[in-house]
C-alpha positions in Angstrom: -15.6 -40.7 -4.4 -11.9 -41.6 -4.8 -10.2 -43.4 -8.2 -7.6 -44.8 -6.6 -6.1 -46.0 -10.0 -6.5 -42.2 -12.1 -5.8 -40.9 -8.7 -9.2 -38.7 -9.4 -11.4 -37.8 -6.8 -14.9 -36.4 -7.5 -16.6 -34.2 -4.7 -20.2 -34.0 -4.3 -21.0 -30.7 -2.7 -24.2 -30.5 -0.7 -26.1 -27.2 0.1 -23.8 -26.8 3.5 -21.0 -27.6 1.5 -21.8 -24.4 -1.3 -22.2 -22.1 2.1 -18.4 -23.2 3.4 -16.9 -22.6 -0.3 -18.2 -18.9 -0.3 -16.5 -18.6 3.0 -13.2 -19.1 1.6 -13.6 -17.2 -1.3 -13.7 -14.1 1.0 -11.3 -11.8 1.9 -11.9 -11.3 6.1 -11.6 -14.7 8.2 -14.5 -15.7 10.2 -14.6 -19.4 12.1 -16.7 -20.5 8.9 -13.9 -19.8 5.9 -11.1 -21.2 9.0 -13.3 -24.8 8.9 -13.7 -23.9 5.5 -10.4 -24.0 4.2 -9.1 -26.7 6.7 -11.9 -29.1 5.2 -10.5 -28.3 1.9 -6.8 -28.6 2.9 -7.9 -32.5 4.0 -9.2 -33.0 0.7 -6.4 -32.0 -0.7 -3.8 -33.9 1.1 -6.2 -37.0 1.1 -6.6 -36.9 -2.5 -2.4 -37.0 -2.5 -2.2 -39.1 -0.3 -4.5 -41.6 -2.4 -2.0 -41.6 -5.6 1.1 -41.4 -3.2 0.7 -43.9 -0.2 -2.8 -45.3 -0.4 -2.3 -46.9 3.2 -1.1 -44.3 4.8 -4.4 -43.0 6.0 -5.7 -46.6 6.9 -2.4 -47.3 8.8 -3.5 -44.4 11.2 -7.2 -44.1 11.1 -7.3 -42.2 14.2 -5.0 -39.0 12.6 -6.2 -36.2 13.5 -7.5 -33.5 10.7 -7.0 -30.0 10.0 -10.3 -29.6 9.9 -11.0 -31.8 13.0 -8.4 -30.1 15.0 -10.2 -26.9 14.0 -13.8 -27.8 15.1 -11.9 -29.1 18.5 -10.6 -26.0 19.1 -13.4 -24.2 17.8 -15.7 -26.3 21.0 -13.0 -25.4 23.4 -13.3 -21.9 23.2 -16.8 -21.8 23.5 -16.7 -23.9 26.7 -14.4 -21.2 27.7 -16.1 -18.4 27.3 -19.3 -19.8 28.8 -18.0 -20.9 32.0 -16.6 -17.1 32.3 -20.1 -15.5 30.9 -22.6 -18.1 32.7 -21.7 -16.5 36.1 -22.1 -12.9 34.8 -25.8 -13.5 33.5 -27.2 -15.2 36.5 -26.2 -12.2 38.2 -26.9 -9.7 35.7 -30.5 -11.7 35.9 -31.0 -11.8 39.2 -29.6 -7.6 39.4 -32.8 -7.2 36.8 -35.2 -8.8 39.1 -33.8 -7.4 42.6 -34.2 -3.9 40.9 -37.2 -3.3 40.9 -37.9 -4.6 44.3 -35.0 -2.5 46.2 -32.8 0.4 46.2 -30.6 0.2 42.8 -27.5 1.3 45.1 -27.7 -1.5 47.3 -28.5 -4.1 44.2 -25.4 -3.0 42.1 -23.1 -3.0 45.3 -24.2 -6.8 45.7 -24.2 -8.0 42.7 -21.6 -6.1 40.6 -18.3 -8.1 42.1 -19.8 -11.6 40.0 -20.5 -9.5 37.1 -17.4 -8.1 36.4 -15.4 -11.4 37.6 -17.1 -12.8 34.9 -16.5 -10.5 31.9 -12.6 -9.7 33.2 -12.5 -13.6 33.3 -13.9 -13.6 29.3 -11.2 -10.8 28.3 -8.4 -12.5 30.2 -9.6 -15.4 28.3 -9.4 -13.8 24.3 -6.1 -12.0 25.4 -4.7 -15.8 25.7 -6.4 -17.0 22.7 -4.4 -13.9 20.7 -1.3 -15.8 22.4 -2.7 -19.1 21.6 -3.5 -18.5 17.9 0.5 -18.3 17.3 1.3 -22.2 18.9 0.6 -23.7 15.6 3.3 -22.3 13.5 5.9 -22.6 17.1 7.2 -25.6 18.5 6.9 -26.8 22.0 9.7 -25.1 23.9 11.3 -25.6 28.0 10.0 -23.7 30.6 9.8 -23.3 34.3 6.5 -25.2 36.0 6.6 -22.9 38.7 5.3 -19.9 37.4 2.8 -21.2 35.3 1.1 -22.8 38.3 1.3 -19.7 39.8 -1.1 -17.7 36.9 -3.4 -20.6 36.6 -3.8 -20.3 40.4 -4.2 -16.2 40.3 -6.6 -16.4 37.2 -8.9 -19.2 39.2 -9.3 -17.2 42.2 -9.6 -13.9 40.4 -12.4 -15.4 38.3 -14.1 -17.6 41.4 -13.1 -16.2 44.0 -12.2 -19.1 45.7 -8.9 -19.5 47.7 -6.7 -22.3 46.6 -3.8 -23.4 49.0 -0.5 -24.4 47.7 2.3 -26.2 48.3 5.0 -25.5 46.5 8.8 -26.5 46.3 11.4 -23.6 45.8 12.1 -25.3 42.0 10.9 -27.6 39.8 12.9 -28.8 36.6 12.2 -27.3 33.3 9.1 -28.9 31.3 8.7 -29.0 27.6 5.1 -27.9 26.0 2.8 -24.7 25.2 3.0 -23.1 28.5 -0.3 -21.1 27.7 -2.1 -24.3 27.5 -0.5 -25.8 30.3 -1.6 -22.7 32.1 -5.2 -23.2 30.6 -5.2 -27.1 31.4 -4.2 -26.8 34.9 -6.6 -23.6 35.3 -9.5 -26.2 34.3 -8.7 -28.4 37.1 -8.9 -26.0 39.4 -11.6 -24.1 38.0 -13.8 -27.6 37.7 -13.0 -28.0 42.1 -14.3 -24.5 43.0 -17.0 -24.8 40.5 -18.1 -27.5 42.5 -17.1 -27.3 46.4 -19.3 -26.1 48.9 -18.9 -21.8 49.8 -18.5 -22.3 53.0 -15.7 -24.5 54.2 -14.4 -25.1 50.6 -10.8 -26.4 50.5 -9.1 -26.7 47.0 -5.3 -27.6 47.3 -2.6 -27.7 45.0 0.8 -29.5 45.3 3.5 -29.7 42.8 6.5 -32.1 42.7 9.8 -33.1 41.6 9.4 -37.2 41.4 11.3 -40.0 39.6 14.6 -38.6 40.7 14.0 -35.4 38.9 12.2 -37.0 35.7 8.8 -35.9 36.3 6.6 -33.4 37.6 3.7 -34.4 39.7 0.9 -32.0 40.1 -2.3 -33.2 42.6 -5.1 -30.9 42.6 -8.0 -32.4 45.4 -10.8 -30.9 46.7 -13.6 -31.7 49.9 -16.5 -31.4 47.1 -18.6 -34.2 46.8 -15.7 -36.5 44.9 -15.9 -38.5 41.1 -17.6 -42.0 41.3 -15.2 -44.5 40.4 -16.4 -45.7 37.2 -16.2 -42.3 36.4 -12.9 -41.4 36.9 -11.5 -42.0 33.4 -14.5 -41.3 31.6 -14.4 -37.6 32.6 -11.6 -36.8 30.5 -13.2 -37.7 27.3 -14.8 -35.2 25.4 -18.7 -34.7 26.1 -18.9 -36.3 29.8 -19.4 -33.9 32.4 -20.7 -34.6 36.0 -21.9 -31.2 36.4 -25.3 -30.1 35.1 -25.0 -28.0 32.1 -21.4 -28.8 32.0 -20.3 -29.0 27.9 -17.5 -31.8 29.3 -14.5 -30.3 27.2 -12.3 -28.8 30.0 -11.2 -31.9 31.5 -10.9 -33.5 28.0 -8.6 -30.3 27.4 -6.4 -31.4 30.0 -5.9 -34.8 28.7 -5.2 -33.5 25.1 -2.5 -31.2 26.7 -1.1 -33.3 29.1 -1.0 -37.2 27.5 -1.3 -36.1 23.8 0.8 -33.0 23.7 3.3 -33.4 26.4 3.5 -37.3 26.6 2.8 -36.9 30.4 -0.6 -38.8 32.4 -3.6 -37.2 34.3 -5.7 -39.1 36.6 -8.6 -39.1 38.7 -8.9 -40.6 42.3 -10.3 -40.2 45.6 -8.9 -37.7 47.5 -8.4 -37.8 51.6 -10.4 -34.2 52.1 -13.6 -36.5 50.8 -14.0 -35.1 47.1 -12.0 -35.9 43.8 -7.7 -35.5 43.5 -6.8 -35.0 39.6 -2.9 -36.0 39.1 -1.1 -34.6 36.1 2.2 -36.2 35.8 4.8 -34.0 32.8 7.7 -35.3 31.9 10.9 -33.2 32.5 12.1 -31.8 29.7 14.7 -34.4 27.7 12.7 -37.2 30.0 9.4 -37.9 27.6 8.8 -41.6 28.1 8.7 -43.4 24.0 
């Protein structure tokens, strides 16, 4: 509850509340005492902000939290890590089953490539959340596109191994952003095609352009899969839809926040001419972001 006159706020602190606070008085981090202490650091500021500039928070009620921001993340990275794992255990199941019906030779032999996709996939994954955990305190900066399509590319087909044609030009120009979170929103686009193309015949196809006389680039990612119904289209980006079952729907909503929120660019769903879906992601060149 909030004086706005003393500029006093009084805090009731519920049983969860008591577990959070002993998170931050410890020493060693743990995702509890990080949601911890960005719950209080709102507080804080709100409580400021109240004696300060009362309006400001009701002049932007959709402001994004510390402590929101860190229960976002907190979702992505388990969606993340699942879609590397969930492959791993079916075949680590299905190894436990198959062995004691056949040779354990010929069991391991078949089912030991989708194991250890999946764990590499989950390593490769917390190596780039090391990298990651640095963005906040680093501003956006230039970089080529090129490249960075490239390793989403090589990380999808490692992890699924599906192939993914490209076309590529010889350059692009420079974009501004978090290139390891371009490389993780555009490796979600992909990732969501093979996921869901048929093994045999599968086509996935990537093509990246300079449009806009140089002011934009224009990535189309389109697949022969069974496509995104068209009153779906923009619903899958938003956090919590998912078309697939068991899907947690936070990698497409990923790209969005990446793409639109972070990099001022547009993504976009369609029908594609091979029969299934074609995502568009559209980034600004760098020194082009659109007001």
């Amino acid at each position: 509850m909030e004086d706005y006159e003393s500029g006093q706020t009084d805090v009731e602190v519920l049983p969860v509340g008591r577990s959070l606070l002993s998170e931050i008085v410890t020493e060693s981090e743990s995702p509890m005492s990080v949601l911890a202490n960005s719950l209080l650091a709102d507080l804080t500021l709100s409580a400021a902000n109240s004696v300060t500039n009362p309006d400001k928070r009701a002049a932007d009620p959709h402001a994004t939290t510390a402590a929101e921001a860190t229960a976002r993340q907190a979702r992505l990275v388990a969606h993340e890590i699942r879609n590397a794992l969930v492959p791993a255990k079916t075949a680590l199941g299905a190894l436990y089953r198959e062995v004691l019906l056949e040779a354990p030779g010929d069991v391991i032999n078949r089912r030991r490539e989708s194991i250890d996709r999946g764990i590499d996939a989950t390593f490769r994954f917390v190596d780039q959340l090391v990298k990651l955990s640095t963005l906040a305190a680093t501003p956006a900066e230039p970089f080529d596109p090129l490249p960075t399509i490239r390793e989403a590319v090589a990380a999808v087909e490692s992890e699924t191994g599906r192939s993914i044609q490209q076309l590529l030009p010889a350059t692009l120009p420079p974009i501004t952003g978090h290139r390891a979170r371009v490389v993780l929103a555009i490796a979600n686009v992909l990732r969501n095609a093979a996921q869901i193309v048929r093994p045999q015949g599968a086509i996935i196809r990537l093509q990246a352009e300079s449009i806009e006389g140089a002011k934009a680039v224009l990535l189309t990612i389109e697949d022969n899969g069974p496509g995104v119904p068209e009153n779906m289209r923009r619903a899958i980006f938003t956090e919590g839809v998912s078309l697939r079952p068991g899907g947690a729907g936070l990698g497409l909503a990923l790209v969005r926040e990446v793409i639109e929120n972070e990099m001022r660019g547009l993504v976009a769903c369609d029908a594609s001419s091979l029969g299934g879906a074609r995502f568009v992601l559209r980034m600004p060149a760098t020194g082009m972001e659109r007001p």
